[in-house]
C-alpha positions in Angstrom: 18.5 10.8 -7.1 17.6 12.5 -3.7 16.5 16.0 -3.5 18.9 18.7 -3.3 18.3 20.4 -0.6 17.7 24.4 -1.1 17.8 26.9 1.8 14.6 26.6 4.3 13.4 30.1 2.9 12.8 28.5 -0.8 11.7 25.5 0.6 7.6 26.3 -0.1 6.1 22.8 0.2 7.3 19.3 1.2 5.5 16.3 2.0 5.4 13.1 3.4 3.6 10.2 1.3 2.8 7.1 2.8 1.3 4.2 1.1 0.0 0.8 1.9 0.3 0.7 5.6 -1.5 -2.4 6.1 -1.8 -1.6 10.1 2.1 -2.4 10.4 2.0 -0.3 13.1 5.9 -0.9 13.9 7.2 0.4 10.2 4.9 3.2 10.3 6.7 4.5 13.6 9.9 4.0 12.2 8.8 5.7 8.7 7.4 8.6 11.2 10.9 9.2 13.4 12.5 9.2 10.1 10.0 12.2 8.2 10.7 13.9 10.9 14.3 15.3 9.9 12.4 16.7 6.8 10.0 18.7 8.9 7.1 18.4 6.3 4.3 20.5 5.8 1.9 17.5 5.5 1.6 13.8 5.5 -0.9 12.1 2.8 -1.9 8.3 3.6 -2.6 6.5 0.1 -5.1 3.8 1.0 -4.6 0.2 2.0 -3.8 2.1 5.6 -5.0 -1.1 7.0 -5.1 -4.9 7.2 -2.6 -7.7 6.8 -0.8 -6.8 10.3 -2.7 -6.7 13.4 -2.5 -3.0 14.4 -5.2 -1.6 12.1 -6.9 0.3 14.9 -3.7 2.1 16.0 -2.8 3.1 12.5 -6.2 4.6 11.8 -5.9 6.4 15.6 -2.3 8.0 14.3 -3.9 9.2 11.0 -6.8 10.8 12.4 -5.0 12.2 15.6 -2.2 13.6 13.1 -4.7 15.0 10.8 -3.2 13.4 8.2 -4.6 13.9 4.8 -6.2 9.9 3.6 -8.2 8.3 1.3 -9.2 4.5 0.7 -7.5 2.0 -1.1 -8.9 -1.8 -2.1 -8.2 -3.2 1.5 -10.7 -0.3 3.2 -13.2 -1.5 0.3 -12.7 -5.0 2.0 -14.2 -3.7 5.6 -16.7 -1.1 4.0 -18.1 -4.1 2.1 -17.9 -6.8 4.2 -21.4 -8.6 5.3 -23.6 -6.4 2.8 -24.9 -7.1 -0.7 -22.1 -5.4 -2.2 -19.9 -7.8 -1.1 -18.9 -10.0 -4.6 -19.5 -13.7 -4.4 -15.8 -14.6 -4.3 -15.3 -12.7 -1.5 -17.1 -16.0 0.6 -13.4 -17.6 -0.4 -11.7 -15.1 1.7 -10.9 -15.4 5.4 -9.4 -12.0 5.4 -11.8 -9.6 5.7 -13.5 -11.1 8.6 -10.4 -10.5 10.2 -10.2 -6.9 9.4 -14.1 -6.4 10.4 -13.2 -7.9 13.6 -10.4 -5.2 14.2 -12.4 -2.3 12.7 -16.0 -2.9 13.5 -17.9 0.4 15.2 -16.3 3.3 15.6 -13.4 2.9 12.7 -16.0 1.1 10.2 -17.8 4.6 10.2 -14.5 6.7 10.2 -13.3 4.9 7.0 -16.4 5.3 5.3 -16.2 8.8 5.2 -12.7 9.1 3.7 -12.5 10.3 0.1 -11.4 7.7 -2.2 -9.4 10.1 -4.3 -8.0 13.8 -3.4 -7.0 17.1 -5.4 -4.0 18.9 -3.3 -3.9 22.2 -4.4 -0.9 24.0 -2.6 -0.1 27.7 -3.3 3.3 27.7 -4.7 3.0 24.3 -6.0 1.4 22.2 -8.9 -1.7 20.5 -8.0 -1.7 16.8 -7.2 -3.6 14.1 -7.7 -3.9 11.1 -5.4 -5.2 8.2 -6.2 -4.6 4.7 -4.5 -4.6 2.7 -8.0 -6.0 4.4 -10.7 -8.5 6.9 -11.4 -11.9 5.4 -10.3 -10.3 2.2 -9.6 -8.6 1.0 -6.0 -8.4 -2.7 -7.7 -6.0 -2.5 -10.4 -2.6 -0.5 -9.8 0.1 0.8 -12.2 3.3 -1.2 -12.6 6.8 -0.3 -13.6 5.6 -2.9 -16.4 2.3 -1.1 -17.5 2.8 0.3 -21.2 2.5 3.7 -22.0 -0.2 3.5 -23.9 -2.3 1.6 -21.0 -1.0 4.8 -18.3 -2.3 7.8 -20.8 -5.3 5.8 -21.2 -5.8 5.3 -17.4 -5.0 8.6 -16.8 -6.5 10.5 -19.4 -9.2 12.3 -17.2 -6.5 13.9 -14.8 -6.0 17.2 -15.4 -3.7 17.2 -12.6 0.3 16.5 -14.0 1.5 15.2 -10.9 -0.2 11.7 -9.7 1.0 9.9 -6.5 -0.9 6.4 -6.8 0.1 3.3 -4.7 -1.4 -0.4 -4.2 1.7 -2.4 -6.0 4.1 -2.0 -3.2 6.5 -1.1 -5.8 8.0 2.5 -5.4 7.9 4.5 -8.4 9.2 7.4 -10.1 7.8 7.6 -13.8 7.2 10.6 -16.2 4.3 9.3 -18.9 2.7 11.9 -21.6 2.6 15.0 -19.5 1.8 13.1 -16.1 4.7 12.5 -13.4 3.9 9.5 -11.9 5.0 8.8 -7.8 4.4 5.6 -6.0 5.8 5.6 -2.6 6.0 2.0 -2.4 4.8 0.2 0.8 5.5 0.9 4.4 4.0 -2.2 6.4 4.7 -4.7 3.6 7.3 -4.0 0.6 7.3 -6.6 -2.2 10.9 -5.9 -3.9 12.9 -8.3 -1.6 13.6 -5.6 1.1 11.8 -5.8 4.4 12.7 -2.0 4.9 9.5 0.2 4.7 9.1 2.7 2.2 7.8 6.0 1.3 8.4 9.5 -0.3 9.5 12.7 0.4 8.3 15.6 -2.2 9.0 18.9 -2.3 7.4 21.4 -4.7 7.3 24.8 -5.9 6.2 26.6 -8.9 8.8 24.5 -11.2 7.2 21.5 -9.9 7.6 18.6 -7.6 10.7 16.7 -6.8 10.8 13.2 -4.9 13.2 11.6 -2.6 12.5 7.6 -1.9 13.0 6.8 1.4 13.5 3.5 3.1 13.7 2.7 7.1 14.8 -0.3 8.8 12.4 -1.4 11.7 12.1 -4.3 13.8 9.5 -7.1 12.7 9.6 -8.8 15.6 6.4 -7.1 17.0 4.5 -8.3 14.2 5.4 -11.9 14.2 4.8 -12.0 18.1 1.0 -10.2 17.3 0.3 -12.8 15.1 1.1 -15.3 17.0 -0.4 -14.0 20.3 -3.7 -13.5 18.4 -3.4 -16.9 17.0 -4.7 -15.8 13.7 -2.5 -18.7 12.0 -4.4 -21.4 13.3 -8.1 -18.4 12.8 -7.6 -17.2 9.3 -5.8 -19.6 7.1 -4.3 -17.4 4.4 -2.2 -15.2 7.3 0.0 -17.5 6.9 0.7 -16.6 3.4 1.1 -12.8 4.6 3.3 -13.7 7.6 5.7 -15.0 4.5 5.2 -11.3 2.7 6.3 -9.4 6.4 9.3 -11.6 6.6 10.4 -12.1 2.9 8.7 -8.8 1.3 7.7 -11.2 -1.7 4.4 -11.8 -3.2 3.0 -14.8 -2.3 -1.4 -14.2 -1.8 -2.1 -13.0 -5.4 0.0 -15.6 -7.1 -1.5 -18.3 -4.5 -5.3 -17.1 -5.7 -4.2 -17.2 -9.8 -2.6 -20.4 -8.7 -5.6 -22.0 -7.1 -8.2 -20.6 -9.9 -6.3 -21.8 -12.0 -5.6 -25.4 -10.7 -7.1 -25.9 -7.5 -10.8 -24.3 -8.4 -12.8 -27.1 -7.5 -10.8 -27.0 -4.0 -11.4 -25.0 -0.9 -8.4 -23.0 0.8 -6.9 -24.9 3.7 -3.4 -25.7 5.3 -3.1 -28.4 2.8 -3.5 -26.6 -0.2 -1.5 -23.7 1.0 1.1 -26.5 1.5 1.0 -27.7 -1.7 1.7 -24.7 -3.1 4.8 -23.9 -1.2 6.2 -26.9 -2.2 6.2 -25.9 -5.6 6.9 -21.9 -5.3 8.7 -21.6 -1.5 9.9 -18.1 -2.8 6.4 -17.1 -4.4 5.8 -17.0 -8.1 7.5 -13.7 -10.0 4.7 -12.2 -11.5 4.9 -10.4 -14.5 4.0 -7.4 -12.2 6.7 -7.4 -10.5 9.9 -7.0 -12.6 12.6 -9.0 -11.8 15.4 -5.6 -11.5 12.7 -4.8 -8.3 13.5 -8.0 -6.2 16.6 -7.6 -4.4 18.6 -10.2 -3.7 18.0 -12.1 -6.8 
């Protein structure tokens, strides 16, 4: 249900929630000529602003410029740690984040590291909010529309905050759990639900709390399949072809490729032929548990 609009007087806080960007710099400019209808008091950037489309730089130069309000998600963990000893040993498997240090290296490299991986928005005539970009303490492992109760009070247990915007599945959510309302935006640069259209969340709040309004935008991916090709990072990183088929299809096809390959492959390195092997026996990506099957349109 959409939010009923009140008149502009009573109208105390409203926001803009973007999540997942993944330097799709195209749906972030449509997601930003459609917020701005709503006139909103603020924009907050969820983490995983960048990687996985080729405009990483520009997105971080609107967030900053904007003084948007950000924090880090998994993805920024993936150019933090990139080339130091904190980098985990499977990480030597991934082509990916050499990609995104090349893009980010210098002057955004030292931007991201000083962003907050978490944030407390405490507006006057609203509740306060917490934003996280998985779970508390945790970038790595997300909530689903799947994850039990139980496992959500547990993860959240340490919030005192009652509103939590979270991200990271690409999944939009709007979930009340114990006495936490739970608000994932879902993805702008890179939905997984079936629908290319990008995503994200309108919220406006006052002293009887906060109300959301999921939005989704049509933009063109044209620009992104043309970067990708012009920067030839099919034939440089080996696995973009894997997220060309997540722009185009908005289905998951990386994490189930990595179970797949642990799983069966282990003893293999990635390359084209293994990638091609396993296309021949999911073409339309596996449907993880994760992702419920009333969230993939078109099935």
């Amino acid at each position: 249900m959409g939010i009923k609009h009140t008149p502009e007087e009573a109208i105390v806080t409203r926001l803009a929630v973007v999540g997942d960007i993944h330097g799709n710099l195209p749906a972030l400019a449509a997601v930003m000529q459609d917020m701005r209808r709503f006139r909103v008091d603020q924009v907050v950037a969820v983490g995983d602003n960048v990687s996985w489309a080729p405009f990483s730089a520009q997105v971080m130069e609107i967030i900053t410029r904007e003084h948007w309000s950000a924090i880090r998600g998994n993805h920024e963990y993936y150019l933090l740690d990139y080339k130091t000893p904190r980098a985990p040993e499977h990480w030597h498997e991934y082509d990916l984040p050499g990609w995104l240090y090349e893009q980010l290296q210098g002057h955004w490299h030292q931007v991201i590291a000083g962003l907050p991986d978490e944030l407390s928005l405490r507006f006057p005539d609203a509740p306060p909010v917490r934003v996280v970009h998985a779970r508390p303490g945790n970038p790595w492992h997300g909530l689903y529309p799947t994850t039990p109760d139980v496992e959500v009070i547990a993860a959240l247990s340490s919030v005192a905050e009652e509103t939590v915007i979270t991200a990271h599945t690409h999944l939009s959510l709007d979930r009340r759990v114990g006495r936490w309302h739970l608000l994932n935006p879902g993805s702008v640069g890179m939905p997984l639900d079936g629908d290319i259209r990008a995503q994200y969340l309108i919220l406006e709040g006052d002293a009887t709390g906060w109300r959301a309004e999921m939005r989704r935008v049509e933009y063109d991916l044209v620009p992104v399949v043309e970067a990708f090709r012009q920067h030839r990072l099919l034939e440089r990183y080996l696995t973009t072809s894997l997220i060309l088929k997540e722009h185009e299809r908005a289905r998951c096809y990386i994490l189930p490729f990595n179970r797949w390959r642990k799983l069966n492959r282990a003893d293999r390195p990635v390359s084209l032929s293994l990638i091609e092997e396993y296309l021949a026996l999911s073409p339309d990506g596996l449907y993880l548990p994760e992702y419920p099957v009333e969230y993939m349109m078109g099935l």
